[in-house]
N, C-alpha and C positions, 0 to 999 in steps of 0.2 A: 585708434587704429587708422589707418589708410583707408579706411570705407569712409571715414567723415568728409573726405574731398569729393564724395562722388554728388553733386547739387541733387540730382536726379529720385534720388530715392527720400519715404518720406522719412523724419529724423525718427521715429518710434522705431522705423524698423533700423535703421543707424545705432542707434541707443542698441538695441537686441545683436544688431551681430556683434558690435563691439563687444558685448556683455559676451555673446557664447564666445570670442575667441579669446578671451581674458580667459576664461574659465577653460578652454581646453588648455592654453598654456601655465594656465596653473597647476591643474592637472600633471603636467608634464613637469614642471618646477618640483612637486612635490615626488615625483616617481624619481627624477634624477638627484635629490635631497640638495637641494639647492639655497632652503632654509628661506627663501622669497615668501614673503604674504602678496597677497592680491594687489594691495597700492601700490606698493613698492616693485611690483612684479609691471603692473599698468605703466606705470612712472617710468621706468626700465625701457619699455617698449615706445614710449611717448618719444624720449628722448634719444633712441638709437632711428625711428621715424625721422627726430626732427634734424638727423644727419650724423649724432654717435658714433661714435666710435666704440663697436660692439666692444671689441676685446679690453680696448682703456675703459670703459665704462666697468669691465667685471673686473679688471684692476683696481679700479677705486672700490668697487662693492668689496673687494677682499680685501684692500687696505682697512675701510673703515671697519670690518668687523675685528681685525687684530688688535686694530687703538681701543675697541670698545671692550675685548676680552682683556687687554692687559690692564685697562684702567679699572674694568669690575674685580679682576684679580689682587688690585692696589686695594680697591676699597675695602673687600672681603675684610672679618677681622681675624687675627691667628687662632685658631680653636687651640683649646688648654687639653695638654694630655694628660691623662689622668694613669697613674700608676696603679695595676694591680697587686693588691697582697693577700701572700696566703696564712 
């Protein structure tokens, strides 16, 4: 997060805000079902910090999850229907 630029403070407590604002914003990830884990939520943040482009960033997050639904959809195998008799 943007607190690791500030020289001044010592890094334990750097490390600790980092940590609570990851975790309110996961928090928040989780309430608006966003489907984010923590790294990937951190990594997110990392990279819109390190100049991101917030909204192309959620573009690619939503492209990649589509490639990754249609391919586990490919891989799936066709369940056998089975005929009731009476």
């Amino acid at each position: 997060m943007s607190t690791l630029n500030n020289s001044n403070e010592d890094p334990s407590n750097i490390v600790k805000s980092t940590r609570e604002a990851i975790d309110v914003l996961y928090d928040l990830s989780v309430l608006l079902g966003t489907g984010l884990d923590r790294q990937t939520l951190a990594l997110c943040v990392s990279m819109v910090e390190d100049g991101a482009n917030p909204l192309a960033l959620a573009s690619v997050v939503q492209e990649l999850r589509m490639e990754a639904e249609a391919r586990s959809s490919k891989a799936r195998p066709v369940e056998s229907v089975q005929r009731v008799t009476d």
